[in-house]
Kinemage of the C-alpha trace (Angstrom):
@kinemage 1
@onewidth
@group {chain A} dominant
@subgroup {mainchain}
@vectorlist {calphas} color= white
{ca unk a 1} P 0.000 0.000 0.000
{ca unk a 2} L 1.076 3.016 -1.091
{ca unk a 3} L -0.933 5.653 2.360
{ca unk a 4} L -3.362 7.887 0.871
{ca unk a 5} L -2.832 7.105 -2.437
{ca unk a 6} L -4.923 4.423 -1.638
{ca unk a 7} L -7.616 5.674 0.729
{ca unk a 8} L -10.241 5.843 -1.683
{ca unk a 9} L -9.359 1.881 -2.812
{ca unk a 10} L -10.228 0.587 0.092
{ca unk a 11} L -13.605 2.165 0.662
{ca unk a 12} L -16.033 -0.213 -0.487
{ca unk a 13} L -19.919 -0.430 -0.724
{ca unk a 14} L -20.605 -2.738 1.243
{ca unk a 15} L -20.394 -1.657 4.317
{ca unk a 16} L -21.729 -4.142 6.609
{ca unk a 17} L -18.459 -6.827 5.602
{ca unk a 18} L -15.753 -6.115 8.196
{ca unk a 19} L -13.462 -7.619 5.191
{ca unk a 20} L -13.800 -7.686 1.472
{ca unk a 21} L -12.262 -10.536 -0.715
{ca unk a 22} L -10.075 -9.533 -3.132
{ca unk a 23} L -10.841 -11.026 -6.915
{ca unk a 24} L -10.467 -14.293 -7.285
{ca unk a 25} L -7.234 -14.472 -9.469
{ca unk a 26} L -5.558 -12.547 -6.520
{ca unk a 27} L -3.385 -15.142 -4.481
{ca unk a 28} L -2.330 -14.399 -0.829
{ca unk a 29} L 1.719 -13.963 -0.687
{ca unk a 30} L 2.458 -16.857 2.243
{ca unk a 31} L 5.424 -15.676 4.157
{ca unk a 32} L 8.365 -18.842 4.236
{ca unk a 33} L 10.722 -17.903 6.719
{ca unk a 34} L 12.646 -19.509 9.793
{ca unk a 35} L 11.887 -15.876 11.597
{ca unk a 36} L 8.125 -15.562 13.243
{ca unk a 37} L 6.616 -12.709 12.861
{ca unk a 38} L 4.005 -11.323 15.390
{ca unk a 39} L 1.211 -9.276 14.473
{ca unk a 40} L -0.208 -7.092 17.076
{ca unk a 41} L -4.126 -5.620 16.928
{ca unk a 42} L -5.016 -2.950 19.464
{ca unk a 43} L -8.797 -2.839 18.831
{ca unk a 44} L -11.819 -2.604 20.905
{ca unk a 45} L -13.992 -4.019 18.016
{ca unk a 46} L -13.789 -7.793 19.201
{ca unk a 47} L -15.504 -9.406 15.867
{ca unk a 48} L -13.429 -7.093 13.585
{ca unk a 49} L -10.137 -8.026 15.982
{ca unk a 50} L -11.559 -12.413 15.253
{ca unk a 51} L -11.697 -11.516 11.734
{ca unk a 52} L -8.093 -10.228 11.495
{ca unk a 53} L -6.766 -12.863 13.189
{ca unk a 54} L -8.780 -15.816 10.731
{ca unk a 55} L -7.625 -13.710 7.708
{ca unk a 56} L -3.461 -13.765 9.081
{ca unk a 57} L -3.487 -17.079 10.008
{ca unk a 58} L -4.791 -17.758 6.536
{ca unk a 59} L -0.914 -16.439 5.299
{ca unk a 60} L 0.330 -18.363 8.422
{ca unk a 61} L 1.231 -15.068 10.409
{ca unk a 62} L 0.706 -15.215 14.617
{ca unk a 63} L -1.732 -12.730 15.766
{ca unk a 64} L -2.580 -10.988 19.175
{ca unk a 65} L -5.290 -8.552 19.754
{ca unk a 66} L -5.829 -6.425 22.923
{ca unk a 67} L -8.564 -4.501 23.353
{ca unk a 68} L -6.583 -1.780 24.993
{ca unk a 69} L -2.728 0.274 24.214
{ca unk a 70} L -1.535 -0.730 28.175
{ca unk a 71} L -2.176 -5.037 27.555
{ca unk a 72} L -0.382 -4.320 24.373
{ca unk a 73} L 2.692 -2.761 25.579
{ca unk a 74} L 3.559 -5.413 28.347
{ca unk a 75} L 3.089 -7.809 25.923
{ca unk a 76} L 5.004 -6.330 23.198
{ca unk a 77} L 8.519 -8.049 22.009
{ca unk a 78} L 10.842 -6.489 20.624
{ca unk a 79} L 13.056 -8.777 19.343
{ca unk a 80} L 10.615 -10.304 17.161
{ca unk a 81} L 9.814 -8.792 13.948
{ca unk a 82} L 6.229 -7.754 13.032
{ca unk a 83} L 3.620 -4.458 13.138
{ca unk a 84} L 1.174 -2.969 15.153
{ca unk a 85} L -2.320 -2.368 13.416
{ca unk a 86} L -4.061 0.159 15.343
{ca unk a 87} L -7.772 1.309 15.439
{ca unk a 88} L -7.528 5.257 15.809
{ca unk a 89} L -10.867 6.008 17.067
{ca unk a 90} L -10.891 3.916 20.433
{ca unk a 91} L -11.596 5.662 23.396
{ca unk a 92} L -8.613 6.924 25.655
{ca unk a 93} L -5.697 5.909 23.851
{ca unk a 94} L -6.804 6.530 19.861
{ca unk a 95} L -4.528 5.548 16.390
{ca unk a 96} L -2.345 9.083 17.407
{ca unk a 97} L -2.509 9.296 20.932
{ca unk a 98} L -1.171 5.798 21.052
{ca unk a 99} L 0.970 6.803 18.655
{ca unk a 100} L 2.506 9.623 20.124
{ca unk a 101} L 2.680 7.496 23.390
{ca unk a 102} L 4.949 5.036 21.578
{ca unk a 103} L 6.928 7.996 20.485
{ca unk a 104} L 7.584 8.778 24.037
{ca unk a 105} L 8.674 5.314 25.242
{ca unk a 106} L 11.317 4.679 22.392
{ca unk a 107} L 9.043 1.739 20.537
{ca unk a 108} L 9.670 1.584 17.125
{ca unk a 109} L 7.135 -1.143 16.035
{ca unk a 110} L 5.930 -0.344 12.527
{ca unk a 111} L 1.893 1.321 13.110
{ca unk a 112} L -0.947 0.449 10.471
{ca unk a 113} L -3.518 2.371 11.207
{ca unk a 114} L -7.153 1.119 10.631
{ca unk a 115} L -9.548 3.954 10.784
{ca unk a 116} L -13.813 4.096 10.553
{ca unk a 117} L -14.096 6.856 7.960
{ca unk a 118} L -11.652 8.521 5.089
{ca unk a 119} L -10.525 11.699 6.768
{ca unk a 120} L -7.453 13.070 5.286
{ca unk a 121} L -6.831 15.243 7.599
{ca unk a 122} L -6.014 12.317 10.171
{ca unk a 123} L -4.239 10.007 7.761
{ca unk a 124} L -1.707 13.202 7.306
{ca unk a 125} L -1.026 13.384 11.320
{ca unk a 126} L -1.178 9.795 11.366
{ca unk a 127} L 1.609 9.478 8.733
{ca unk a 128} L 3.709 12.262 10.166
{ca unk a 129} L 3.681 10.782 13.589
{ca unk a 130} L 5.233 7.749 11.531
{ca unk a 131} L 2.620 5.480 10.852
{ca unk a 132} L 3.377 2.960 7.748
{ca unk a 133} L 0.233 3.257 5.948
{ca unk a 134} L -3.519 4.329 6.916
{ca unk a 135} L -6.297 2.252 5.889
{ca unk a 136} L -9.940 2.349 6.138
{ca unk a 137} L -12.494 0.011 7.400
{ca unk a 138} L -13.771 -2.241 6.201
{ca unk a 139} L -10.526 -3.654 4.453
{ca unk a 140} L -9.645 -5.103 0.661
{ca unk a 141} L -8.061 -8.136 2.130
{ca unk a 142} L -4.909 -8.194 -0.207
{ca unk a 143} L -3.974 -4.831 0.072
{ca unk a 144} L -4.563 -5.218 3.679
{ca unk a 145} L -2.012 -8.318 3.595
{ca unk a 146} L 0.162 -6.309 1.782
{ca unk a 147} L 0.484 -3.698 3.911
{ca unk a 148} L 1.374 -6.106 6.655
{ca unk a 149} L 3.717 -7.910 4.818
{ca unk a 150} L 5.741 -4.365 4.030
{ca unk a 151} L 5.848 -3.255 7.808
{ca unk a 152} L 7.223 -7.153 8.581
{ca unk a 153} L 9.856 -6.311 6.046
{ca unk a 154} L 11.044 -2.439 7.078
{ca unk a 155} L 10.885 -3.755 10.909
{ca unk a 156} L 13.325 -6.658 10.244
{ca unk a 157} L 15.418 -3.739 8.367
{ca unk a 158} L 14.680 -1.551 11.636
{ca unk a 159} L 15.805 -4.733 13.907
{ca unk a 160} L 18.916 -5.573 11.859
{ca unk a 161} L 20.096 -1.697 12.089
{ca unk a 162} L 19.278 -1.586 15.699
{ca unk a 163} L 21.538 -4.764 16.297
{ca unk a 164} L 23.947 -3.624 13.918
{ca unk a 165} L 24.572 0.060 16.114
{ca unk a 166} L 24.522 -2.312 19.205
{ca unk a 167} L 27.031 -3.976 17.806
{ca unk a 168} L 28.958 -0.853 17.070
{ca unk a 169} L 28.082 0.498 20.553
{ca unk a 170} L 29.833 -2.290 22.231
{ca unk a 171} L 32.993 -1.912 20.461
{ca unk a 172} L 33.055 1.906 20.558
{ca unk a 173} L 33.036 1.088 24.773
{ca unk a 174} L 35.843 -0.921 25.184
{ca unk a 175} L 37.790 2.142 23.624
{ca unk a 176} L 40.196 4.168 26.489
{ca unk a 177} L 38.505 7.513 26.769
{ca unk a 178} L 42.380 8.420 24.662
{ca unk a 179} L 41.126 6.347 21.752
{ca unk a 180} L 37.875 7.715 21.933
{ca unk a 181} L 39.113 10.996 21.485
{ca unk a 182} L 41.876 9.548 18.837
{ca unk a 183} L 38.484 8.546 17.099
{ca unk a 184} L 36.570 11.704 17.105
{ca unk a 185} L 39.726 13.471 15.383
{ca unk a 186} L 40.208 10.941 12.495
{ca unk a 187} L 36.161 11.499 11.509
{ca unk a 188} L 36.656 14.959 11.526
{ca unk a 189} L 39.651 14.349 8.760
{ca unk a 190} L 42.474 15.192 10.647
{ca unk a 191} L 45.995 13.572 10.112
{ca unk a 192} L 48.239 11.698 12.768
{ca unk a 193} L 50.162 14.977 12.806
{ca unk a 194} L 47.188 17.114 13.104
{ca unk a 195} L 46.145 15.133 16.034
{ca unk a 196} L 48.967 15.190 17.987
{ca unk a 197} L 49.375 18.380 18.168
{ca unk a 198} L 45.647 18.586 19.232
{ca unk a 199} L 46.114 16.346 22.124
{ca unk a 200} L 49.383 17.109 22.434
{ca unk a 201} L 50.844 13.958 22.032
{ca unk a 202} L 53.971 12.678 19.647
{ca unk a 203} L 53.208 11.564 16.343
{ca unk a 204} L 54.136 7.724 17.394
{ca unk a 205} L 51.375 7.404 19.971
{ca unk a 206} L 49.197 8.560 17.987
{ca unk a 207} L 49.621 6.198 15.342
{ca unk a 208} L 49.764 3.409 18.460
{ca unk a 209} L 46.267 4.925 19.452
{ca unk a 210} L 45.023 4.888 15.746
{ca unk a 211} L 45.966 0.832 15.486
{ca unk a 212} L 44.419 0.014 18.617
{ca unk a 213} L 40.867 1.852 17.375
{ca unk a 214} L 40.783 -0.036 14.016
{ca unk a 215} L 41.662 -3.064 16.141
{ca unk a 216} L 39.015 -2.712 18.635
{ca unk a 217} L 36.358 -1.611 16.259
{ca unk a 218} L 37.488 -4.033 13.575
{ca unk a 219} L 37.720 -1.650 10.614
{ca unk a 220} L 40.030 -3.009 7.881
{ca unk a 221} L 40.040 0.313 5.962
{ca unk a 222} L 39.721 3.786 7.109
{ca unk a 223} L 36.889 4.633 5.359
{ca unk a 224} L 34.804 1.711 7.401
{ca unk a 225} L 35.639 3.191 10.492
{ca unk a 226} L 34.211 6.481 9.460
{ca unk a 227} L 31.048 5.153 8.404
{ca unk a 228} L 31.169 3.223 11.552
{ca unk a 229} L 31.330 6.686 13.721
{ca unk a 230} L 28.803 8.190 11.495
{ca unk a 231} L 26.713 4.836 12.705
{ca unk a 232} L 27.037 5.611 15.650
{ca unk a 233} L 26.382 9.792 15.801
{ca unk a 234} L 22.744 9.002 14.725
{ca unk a 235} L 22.544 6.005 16.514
């Protein structure tokens, strides 16, 4: 799904179908894939929340729905790719209250949210508080898949970055607060020269410094341990 480019697809006449079927020569994509992704509903709509879960299951995905943001955070795993579809109208804790709530407490679980009426204004706040896509009840079941499918894939992107700076993180530690320093001056392009006389050191421990930071942060090439401090500035 593309956001609001697709708003007006997935309004549909008939309006008393939580889901519509999409045309018959329209497969379901089945995920194959030693990971297990979770799928998280935060809905207070119980048979729209039974309906999701039958039509998931059908592309072998785990589902589970709470009927309420505070069941869904304590039962929320990190570690384990997947997305968060989102009903924005409940009451208390709505598609961008919840959202900005998630904001606050770091979570970075990809947000679908599932909304009762096509109101542009809303999607727009919705996607700017970074929500994935915005979709409105009731739901083409293949684009709806889709979507889900496309949030499974950016969070194991967002998971495999987030280990990856980890990573990073734990080698930038076991530098000596020297090294560190050593570090900082060689992304800001300065020679071994340049940075002795900085920290006024000789040339030679410099250099000793220098081969103990590509050691420790096991960069082969100077221009990997430069992306590897960039890394970790926006980290």
């Amino acid at each position: 799904m593309d956001g609001l480019g697709d708003i007006a697809d997935l309004i549909v006449i008939d309006s008393s179908a939580h889901i519509v079927s999409p045309p018959r020569c329209q497969q379901p994509f089945i995920m194959n894939t030693a990971e297990s992704p979770l799928i998280y509903i935060v809905d207070d709509d119980a048979a729209l929340c039974s309906a999701l879960r039958g039509l998931l299951g059908t592309v072998g995905l785990d589902v589970r729905a709470f009927a309420d943001l505070d069941p869904f955070l304590e039962a929320y795993q990190a570690d384990q790719p997947g997305c968060l579809l989102l009903n924005d109208a409940m009451p208390g804790h709505g598609g961008l209250s919840a959202q900005r709530r998630l904001s606050e407490l770091g979570m970075e679980v990809p947000v679908i949210i599932m909304a009762d009426h096509s109101d542009v204004a809303t999607a727009v706040v919705a996607m700017k508080q970074g929500a994935l896509d915005f979709v409105v009840k009731p739901f083409n079941e293949q684009l709806l898949l889709d979507g889900v499918h496309q949030a499974i894939a950016e969070d194991r992107v967002r998971q495999r970055n987030r280990a990856w700076r980890a990573d990073l993180q734990r080698r930038f530690d076991t530098l000596t607060p020297r090294e560190q320093d050593v570090l900082r001056w060689i992304t800001e392009g300065l020679s071994n020269q340049e940075i002795a006389e900085a920290l006024q050191l000789s040339c030679k421990t410099v250099e000793v410094h220098r081969a103990k930071v590509m050691h420790k942060m096991q960069a082969h090439v100077l221009s990997q341990l430069i992306r590897m401090a960039m890394t970790l500035e926006t980290a």
